[in-house]
N, CA, C and O atoms as a GROMACS GRO file, in nm:
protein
  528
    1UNK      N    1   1.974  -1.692   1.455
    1UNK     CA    2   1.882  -1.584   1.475
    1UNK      C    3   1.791  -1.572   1.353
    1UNK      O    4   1.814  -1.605   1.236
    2UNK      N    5   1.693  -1.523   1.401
    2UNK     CA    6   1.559  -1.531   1.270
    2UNK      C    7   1.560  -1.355   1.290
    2UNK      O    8   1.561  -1.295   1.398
    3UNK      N    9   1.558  -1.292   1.146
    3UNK     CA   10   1.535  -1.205   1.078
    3UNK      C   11   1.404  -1.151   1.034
    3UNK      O   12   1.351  -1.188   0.929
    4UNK      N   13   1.344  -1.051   1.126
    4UNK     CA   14   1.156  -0.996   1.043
    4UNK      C   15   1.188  -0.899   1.054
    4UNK      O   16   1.259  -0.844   1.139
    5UNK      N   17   1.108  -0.845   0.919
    5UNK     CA   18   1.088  -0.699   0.900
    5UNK      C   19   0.962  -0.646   0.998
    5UNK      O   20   0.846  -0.687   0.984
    6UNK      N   21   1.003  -0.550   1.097
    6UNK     CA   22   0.902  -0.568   1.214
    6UNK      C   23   0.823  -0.418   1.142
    6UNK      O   24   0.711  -0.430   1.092
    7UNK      N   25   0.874  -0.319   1.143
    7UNK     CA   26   0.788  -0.165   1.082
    7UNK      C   27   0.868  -0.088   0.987
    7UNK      O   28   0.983  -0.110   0.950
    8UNK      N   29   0.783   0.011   0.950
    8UNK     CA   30   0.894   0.105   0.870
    8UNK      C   31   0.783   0.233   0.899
    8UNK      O   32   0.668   0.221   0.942
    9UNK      N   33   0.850   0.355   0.865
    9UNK     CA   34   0.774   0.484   0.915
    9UNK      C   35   0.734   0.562   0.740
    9UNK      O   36   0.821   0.602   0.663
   10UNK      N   37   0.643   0.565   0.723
   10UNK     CA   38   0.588   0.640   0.623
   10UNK      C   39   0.553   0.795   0.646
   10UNK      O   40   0.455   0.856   0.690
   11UNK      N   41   0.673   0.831   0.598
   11UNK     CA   42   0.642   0.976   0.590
   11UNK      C   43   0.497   1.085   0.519
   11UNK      O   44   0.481   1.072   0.397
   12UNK      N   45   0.424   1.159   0.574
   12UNK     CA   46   0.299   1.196   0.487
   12UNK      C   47   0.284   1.363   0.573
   12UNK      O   48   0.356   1.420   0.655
   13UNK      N   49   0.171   1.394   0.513
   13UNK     CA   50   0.175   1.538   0.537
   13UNK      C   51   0.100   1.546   0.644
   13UNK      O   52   0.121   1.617   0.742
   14UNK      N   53  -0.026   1.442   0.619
   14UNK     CA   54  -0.101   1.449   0.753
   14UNK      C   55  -0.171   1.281   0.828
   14UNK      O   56  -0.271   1.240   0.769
   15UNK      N   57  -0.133   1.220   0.914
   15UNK     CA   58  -0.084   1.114   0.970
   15UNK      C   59  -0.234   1.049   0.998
   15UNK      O   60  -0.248   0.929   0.980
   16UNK      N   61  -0.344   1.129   1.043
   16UNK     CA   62  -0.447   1.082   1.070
   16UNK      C   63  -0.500   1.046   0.895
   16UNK      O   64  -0.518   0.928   0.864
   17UNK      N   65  -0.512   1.117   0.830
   17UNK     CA   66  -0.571   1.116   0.698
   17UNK      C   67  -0.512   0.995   0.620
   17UNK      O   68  -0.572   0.911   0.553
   18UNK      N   69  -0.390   1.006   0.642
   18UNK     CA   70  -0.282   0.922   0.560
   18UNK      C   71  -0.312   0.716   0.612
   18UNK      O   72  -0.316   0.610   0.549
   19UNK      N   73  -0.324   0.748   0.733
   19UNK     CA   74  -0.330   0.606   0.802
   19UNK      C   75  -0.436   0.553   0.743
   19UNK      O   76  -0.443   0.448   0.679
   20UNK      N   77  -0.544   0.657   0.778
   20UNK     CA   78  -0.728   0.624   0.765
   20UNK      C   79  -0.692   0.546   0.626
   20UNK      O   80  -0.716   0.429   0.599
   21UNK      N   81  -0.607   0.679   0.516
   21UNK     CA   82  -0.666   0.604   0.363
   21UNK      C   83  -0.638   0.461   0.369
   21UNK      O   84  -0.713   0.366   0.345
   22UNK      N   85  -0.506   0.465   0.410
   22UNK     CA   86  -0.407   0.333   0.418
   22UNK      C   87  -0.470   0.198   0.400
   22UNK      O   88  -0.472   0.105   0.321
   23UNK      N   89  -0.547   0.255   0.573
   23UNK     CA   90  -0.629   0.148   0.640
   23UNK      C   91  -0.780   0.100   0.596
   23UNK      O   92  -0.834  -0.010   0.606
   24UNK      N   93  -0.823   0.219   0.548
   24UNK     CA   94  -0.936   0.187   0.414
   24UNK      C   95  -0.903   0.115   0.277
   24UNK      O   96  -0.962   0.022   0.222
   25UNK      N   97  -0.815   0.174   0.248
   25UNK     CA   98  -0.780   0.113   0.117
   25UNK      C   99  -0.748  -0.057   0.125
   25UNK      O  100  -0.776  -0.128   0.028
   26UNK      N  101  -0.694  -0.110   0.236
   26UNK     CA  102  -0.629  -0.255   0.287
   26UNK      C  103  -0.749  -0.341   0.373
   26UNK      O  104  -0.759  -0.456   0.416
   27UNK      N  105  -0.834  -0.220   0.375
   27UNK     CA  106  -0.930  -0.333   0.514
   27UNK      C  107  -0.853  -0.330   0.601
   27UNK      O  108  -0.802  -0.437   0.633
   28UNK      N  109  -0.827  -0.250   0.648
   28UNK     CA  110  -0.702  -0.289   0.817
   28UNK      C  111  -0.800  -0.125   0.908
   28UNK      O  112  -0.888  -0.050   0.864
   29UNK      N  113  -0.728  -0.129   1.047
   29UNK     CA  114  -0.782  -0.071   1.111
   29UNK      C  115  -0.623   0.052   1.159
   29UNK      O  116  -0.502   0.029   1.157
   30UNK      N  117  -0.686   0.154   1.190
   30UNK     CA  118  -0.581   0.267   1.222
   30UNK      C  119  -0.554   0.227   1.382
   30UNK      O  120  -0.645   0.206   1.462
   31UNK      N  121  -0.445   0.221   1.406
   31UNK     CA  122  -0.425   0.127   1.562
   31UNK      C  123  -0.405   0.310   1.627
   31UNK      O  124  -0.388   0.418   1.572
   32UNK      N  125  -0.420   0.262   1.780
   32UNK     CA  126  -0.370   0.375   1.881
   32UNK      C  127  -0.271   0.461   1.847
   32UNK      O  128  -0.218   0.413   1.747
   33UNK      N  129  -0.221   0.558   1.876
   33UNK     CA  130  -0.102   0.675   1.823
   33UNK      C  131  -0.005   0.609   1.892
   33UNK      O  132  -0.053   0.549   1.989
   34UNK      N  133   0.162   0.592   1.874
   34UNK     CA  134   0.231   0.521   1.978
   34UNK      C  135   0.406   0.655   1.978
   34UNK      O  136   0.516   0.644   1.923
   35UNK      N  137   0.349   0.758   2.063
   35UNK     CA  138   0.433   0.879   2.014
   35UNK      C  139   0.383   0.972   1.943
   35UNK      O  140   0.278   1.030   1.970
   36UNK      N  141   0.485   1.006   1.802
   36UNK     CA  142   0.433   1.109   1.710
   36UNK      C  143   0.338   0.994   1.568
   36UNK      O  144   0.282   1.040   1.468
   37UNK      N  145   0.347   0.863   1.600
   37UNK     CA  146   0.398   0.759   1.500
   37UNK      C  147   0.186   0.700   1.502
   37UNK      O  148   0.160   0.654   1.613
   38UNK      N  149   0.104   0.700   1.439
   38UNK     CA  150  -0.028   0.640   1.388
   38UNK      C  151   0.039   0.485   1.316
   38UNK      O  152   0.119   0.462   1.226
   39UNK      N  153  -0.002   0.441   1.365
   39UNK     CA  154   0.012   0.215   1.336
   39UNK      C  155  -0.105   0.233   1.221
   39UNK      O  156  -0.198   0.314   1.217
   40UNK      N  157  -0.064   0.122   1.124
   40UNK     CA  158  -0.137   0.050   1.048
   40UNK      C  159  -0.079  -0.083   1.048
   40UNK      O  160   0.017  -0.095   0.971
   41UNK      N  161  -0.118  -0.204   1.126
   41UNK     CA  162  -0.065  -0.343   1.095
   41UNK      C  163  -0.099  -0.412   1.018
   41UNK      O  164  -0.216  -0.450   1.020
   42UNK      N  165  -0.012  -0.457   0.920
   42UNK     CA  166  -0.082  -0.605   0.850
   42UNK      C  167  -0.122  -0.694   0.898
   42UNK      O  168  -0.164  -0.690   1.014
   43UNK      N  169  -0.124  -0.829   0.810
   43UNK     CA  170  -0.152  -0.971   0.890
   43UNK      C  171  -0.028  -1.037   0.946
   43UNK      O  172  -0.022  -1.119   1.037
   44UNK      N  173   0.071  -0.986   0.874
   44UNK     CA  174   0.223  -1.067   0.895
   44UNK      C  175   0.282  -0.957   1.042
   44UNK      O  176   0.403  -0.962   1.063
   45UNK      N  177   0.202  -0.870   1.130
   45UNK     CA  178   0.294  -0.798   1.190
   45UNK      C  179   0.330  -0.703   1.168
   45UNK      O  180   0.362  -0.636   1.266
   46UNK      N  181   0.344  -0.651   1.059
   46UNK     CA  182   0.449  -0.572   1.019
   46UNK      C  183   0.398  -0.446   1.025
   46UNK      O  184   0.311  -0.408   0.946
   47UNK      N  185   0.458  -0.354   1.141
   47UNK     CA  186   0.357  -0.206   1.120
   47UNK      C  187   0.415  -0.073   1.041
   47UNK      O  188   0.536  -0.056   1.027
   48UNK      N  189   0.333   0.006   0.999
   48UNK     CA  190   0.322   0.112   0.861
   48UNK      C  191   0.319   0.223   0.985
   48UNK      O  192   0.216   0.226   1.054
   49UNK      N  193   0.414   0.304   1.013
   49UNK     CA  194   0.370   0.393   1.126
   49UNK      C  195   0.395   0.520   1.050
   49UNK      O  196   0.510   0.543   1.013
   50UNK      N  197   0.299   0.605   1.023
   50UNK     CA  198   0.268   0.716   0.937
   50UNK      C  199   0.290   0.840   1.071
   50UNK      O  200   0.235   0.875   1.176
   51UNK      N  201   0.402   0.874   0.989
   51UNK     CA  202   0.441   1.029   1.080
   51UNK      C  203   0.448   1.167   0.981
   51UNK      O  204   0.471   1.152   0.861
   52UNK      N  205   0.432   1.276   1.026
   52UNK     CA  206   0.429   1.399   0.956
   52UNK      C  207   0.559   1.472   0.917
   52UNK      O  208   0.606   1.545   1.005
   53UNK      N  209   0.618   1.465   0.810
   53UNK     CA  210   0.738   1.509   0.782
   53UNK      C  211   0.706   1.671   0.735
   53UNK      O  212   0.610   1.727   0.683
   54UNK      N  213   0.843   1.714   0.784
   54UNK     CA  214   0.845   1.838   0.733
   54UNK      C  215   0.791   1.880   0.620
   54UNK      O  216   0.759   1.798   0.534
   55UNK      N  217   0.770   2.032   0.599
   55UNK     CA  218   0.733   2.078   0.436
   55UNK      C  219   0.578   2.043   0.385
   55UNK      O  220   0.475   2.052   0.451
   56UNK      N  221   0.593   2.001   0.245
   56UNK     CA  222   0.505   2.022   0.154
   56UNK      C  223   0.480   1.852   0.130
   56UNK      O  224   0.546   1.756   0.173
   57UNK      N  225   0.377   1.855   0.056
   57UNK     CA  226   0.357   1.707   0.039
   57UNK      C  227   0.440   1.683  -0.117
   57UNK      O  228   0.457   1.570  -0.162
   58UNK      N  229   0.485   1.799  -0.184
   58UNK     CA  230   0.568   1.775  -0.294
   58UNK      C  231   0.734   1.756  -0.204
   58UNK      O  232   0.830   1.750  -0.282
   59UNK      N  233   0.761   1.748  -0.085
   59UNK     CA  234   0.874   1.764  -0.040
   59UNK      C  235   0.898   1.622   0.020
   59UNK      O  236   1.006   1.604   0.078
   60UNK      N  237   0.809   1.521   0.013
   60UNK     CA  238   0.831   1.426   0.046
   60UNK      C  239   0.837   1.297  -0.036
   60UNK      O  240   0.745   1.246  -0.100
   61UNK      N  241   0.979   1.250  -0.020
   61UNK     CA  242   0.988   1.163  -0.115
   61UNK      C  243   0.873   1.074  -0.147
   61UNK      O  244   0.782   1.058  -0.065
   62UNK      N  245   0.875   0.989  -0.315
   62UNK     CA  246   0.780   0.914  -0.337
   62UNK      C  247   0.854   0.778  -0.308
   62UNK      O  248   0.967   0.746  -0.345
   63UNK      N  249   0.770   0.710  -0.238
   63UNK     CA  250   0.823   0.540  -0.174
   63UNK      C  251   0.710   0.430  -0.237
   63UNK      O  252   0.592   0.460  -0.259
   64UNK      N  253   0.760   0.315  -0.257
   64UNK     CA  254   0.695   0.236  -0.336
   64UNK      C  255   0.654   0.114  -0.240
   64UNK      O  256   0.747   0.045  -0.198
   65UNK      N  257   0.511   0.078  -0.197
   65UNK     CA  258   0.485  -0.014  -0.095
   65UNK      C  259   0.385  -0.102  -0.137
   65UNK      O  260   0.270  -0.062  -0.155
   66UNK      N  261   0.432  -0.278  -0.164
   66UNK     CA  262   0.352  -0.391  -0.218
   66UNK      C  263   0.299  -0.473  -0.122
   66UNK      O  264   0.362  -0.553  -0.053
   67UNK      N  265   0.176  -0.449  -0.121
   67UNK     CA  266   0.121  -0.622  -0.035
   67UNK      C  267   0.106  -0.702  -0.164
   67UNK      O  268   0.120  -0.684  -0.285
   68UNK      N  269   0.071  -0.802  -0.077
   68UNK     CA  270   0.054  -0.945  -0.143
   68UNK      C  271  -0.070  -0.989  -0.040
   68UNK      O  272  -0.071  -1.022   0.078
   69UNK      N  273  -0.184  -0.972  -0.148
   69UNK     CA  274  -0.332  -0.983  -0.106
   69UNK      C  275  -0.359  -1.125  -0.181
   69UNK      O  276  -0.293  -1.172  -0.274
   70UNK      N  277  -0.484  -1.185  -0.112
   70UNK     CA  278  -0.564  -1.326  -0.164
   70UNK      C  279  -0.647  -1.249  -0.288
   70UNK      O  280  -0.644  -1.126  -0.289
   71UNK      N  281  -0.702  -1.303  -0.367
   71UNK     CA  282  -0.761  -1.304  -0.437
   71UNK      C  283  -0.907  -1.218  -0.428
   71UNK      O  284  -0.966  -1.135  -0.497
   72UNK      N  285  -0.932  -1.299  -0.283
   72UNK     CA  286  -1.052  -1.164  -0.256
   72UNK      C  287  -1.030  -1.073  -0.202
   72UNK      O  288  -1.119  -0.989  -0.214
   73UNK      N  289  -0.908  -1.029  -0.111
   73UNK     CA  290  -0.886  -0.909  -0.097
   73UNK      C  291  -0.847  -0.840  -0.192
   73UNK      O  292  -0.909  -0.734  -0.183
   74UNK      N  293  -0.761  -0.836  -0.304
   74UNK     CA  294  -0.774  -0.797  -0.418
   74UNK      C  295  -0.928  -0.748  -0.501
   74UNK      O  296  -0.955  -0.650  -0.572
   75UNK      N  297  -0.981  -0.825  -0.471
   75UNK     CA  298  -1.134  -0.793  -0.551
   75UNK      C  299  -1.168  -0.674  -0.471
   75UNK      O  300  -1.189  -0.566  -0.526
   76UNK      N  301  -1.176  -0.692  -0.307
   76UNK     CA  302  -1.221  -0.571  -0.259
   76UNK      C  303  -1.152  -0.418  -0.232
   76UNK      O  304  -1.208  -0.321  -0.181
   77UNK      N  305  -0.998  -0.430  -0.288
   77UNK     CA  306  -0.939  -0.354  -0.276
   77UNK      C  307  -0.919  -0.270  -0.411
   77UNK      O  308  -0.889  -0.151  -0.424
   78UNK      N  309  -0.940  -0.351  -0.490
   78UNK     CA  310  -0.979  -0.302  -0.655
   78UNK      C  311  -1.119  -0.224  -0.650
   78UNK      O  312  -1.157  -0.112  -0.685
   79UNK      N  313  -1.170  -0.321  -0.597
   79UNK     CA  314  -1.339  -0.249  -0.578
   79UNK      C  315  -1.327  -0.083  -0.535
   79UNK      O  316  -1.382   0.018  -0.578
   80UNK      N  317  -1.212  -0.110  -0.415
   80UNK     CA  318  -1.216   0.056  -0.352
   80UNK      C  319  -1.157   0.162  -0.398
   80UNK      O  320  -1.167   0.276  -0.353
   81UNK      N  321  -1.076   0.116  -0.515
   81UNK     CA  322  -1.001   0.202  -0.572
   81UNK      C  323  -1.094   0.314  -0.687
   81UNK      O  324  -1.090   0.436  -0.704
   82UNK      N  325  -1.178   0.199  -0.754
   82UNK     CA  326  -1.295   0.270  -0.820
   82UNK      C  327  -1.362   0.353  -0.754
   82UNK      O  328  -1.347   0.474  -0.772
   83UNK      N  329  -1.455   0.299  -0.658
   83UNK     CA  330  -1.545   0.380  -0.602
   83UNK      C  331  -1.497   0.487  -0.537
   83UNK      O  332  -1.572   0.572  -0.490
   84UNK      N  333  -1.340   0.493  -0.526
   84UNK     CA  334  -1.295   0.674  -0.482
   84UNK      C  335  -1.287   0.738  -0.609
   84UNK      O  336  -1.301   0.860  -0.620
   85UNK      N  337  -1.253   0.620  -0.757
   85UNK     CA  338  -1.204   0.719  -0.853
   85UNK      C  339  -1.077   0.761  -0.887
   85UNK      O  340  -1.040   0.833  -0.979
   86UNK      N  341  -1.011   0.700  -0.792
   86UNK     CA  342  -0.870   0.684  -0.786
   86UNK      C  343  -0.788   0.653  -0.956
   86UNK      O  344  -0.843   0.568  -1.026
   87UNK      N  345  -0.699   0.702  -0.996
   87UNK     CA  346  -0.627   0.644  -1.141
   87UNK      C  347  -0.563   0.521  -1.062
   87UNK      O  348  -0.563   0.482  -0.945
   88UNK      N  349  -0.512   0.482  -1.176
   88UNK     CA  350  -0.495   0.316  -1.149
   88UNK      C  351  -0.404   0.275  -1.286
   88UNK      O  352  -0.422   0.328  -1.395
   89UNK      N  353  -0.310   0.177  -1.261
   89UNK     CA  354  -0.214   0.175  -1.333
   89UNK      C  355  -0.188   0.029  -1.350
   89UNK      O  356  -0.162  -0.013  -1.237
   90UNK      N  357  -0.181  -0.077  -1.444
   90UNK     CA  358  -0.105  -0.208  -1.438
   90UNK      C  359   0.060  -0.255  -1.466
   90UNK      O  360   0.102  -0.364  -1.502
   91UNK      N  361   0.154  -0.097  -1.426
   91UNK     CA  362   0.273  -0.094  -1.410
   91UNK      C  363   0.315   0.008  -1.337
   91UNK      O  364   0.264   0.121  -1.333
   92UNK      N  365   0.455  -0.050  -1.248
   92UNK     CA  366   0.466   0.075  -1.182
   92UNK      C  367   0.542   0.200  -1.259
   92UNK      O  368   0.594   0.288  -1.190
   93UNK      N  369   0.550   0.208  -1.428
   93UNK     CA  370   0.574   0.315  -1.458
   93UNK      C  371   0.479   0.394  -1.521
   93UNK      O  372   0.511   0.478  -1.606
   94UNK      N  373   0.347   0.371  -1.481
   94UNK     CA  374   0.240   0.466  -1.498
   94UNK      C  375   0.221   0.439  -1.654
   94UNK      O  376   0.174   0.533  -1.719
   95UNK      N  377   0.240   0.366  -1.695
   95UNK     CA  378   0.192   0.372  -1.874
   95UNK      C  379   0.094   0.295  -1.858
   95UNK      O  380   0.054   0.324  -1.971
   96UNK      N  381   0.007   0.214  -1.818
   96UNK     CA  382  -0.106   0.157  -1.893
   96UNK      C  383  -0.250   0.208  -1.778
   96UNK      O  384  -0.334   0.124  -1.746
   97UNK      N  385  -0.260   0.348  -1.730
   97UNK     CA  386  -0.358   0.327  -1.733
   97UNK      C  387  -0.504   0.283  -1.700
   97UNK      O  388  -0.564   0.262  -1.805
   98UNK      N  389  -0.572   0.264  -1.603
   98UNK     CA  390  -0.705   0.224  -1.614
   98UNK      C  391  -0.694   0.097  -1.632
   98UNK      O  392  -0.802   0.046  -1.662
   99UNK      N  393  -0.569  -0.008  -1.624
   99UNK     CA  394  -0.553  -0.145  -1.637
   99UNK      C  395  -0.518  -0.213  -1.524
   99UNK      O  396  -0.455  -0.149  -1.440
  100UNK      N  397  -0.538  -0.304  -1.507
  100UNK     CA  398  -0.421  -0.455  -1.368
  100UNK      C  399  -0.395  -0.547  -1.451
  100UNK      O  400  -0.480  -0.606  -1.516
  101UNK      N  401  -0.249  -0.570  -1.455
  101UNK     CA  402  -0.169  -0.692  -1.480
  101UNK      C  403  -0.224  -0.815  -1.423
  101UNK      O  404  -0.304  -0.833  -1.330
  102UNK      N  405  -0.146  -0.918  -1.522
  102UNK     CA  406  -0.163  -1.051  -1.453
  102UNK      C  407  -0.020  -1.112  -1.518
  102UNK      O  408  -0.005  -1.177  -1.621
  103UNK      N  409   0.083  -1.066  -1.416
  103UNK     CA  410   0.180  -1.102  -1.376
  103UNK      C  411   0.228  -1.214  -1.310
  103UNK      O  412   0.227  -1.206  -1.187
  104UNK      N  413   0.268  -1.318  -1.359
  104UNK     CA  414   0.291  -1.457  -1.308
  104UNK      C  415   0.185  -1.526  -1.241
  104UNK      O  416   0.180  -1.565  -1.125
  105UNK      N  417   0.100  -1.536  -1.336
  105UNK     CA  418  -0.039  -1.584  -1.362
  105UNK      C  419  -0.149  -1.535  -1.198
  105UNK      O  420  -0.228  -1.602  -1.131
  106UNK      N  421  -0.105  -1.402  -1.188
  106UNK     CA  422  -0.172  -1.352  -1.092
  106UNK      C  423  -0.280  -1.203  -1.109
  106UNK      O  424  -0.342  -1.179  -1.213
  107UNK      N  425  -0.285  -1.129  -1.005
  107UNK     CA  426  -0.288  -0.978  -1.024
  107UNK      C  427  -0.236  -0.893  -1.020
  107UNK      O  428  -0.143  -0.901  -0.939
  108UNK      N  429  -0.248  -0.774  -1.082
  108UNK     CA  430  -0.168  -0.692  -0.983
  108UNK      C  431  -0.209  -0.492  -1.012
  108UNK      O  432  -0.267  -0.478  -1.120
  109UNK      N  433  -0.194  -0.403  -0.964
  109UNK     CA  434  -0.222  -0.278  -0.959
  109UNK      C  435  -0.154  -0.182  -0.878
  109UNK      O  436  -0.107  -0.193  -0.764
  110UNK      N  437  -0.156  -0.093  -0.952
  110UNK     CA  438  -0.102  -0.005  -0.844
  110UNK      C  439  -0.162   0.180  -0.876
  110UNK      O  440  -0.220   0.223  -0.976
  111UNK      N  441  -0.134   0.233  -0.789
  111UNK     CA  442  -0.239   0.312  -0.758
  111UNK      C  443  -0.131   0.455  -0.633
  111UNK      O  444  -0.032   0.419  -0.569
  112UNK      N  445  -0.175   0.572  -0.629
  112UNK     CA  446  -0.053   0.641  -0.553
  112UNK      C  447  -0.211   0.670  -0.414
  112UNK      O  448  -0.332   0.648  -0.423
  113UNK      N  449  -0.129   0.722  -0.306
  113UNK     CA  450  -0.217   0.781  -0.221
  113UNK      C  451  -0.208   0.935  -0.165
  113UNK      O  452  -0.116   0.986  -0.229
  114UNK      N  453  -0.244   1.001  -0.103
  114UNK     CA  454  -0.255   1.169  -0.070
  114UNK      C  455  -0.084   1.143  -0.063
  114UNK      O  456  -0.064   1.235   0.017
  115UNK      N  457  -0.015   1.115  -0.075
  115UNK     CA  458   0.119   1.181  -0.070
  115UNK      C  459   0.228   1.158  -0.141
  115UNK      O  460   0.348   1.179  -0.120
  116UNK      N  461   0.143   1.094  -0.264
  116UNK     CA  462   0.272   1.031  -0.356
  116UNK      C  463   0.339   0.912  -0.324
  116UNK      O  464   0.456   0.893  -0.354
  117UNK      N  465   0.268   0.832  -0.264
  117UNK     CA  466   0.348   0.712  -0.223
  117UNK      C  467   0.293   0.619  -0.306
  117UNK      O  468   0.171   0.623  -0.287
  118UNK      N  469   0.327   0.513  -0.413
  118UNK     CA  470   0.287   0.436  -0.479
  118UNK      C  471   0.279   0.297  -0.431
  118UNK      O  472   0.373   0.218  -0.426
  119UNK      N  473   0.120   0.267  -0.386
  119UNK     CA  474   0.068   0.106  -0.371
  119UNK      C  475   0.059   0.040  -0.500
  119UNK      O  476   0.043   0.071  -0.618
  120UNK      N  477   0.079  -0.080  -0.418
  120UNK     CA  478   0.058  -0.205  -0.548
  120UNK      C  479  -0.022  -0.313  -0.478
  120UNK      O  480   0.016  -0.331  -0.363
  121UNK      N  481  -0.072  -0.351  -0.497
  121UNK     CA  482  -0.198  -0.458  -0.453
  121UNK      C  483  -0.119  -0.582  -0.593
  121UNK      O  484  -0.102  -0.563  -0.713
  122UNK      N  485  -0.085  -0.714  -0.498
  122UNK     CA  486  -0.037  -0.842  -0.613
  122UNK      C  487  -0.102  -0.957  -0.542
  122UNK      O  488  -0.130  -0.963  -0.422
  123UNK      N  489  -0.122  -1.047  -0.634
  123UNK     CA  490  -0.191  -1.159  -0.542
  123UNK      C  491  -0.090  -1.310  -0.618
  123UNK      O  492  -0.131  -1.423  -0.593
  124UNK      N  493   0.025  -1.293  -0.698
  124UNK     CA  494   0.090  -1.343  -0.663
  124UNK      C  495   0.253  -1.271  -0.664
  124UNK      O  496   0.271  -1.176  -0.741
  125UNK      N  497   0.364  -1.318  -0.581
  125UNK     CA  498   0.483  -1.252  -0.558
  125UNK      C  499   0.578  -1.285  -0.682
  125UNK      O  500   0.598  -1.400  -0.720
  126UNK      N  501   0.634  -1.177  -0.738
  126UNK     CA  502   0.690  -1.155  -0.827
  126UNK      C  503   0.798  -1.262  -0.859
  126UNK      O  504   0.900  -1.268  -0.791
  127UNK      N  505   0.771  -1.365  -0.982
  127UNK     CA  506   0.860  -1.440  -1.019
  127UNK      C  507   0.738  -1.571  -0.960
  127UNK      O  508   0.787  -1.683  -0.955
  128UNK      N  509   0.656  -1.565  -0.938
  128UNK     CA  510   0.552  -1.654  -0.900
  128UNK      C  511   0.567  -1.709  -0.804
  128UNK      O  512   0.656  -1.685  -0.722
  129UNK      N  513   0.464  -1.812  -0.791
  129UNK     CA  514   0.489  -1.922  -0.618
  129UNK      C  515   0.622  -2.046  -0.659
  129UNK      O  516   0.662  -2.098  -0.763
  130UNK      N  517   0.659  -2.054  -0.507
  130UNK     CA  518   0.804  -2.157  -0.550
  130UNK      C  519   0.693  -2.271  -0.561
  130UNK      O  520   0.573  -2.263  -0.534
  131UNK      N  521   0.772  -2.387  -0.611
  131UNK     CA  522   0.755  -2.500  -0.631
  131UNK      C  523   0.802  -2.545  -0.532
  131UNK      O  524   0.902  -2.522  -0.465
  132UNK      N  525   0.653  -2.671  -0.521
  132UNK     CA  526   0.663  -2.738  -0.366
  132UNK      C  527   0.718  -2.872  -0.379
  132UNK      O  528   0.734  -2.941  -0.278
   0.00000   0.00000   0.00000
């Protein structure tokens, strides 16, 4: 049997807003509602289904979510982070700042969205590419 990570549900305060950024921020598109559940798919499948959790947006845990972008999606996803103004960080413990790593001779950033959820945009996977 073959093993994929098919979705996971991202909790947020408000599901339309939350998807849109998502889906702005990635170049991806906000898919049909399927239930209580707003789709954001990647390229690999894998869908981001943003639902409205109880409470406060301080009441919802902070979750940590990495793509692994090409080079030019990186450029344009860096690009978008500026032009909102967004802080921006080249670790995920918030110390540097206004910087992106180049972590195993790649990129990398990370950045939170309306609900405390911390993106990372990498363009190569941690510990680098295997050897072919």
């Amino acid at each position: 049997m073959s093993i994929h990570f098919n979705h996971t549900i991202v909790a947020c305060h408000d599901a339309a807003a939350s998807a849109q950024f998502w889906a702005d921020m990635l170049g991806l598109e906000v898919g049909p509602p399927y239930g209580p559940f707003l789709p954001v798919t990647v390229d690999n499948g894998v869908t981001f289904d943003f639902a409205v959790a109880p409470g406060t947006v301080q009441d919802i845990p902070t979750a940590h979510y990495a793509f692994l972008v090409s080079e030019e999606d990186f450029d344009k996803g860096f690009a978008r982070i500026q032009e909102r103004g967004l802080r921006y960080w080249a670790d995920p413990h918030a110390q540097r700042e206004g910087e992106i790593n180049h972590n195993d001779g790649g990129r990398g950033v990370y950045f939170f969205d309306p609900n405390g959820h911390a993106l990372e945009l990498l363009t190569v996977p941690y510990g680098g590419w295997p050897e072919s």
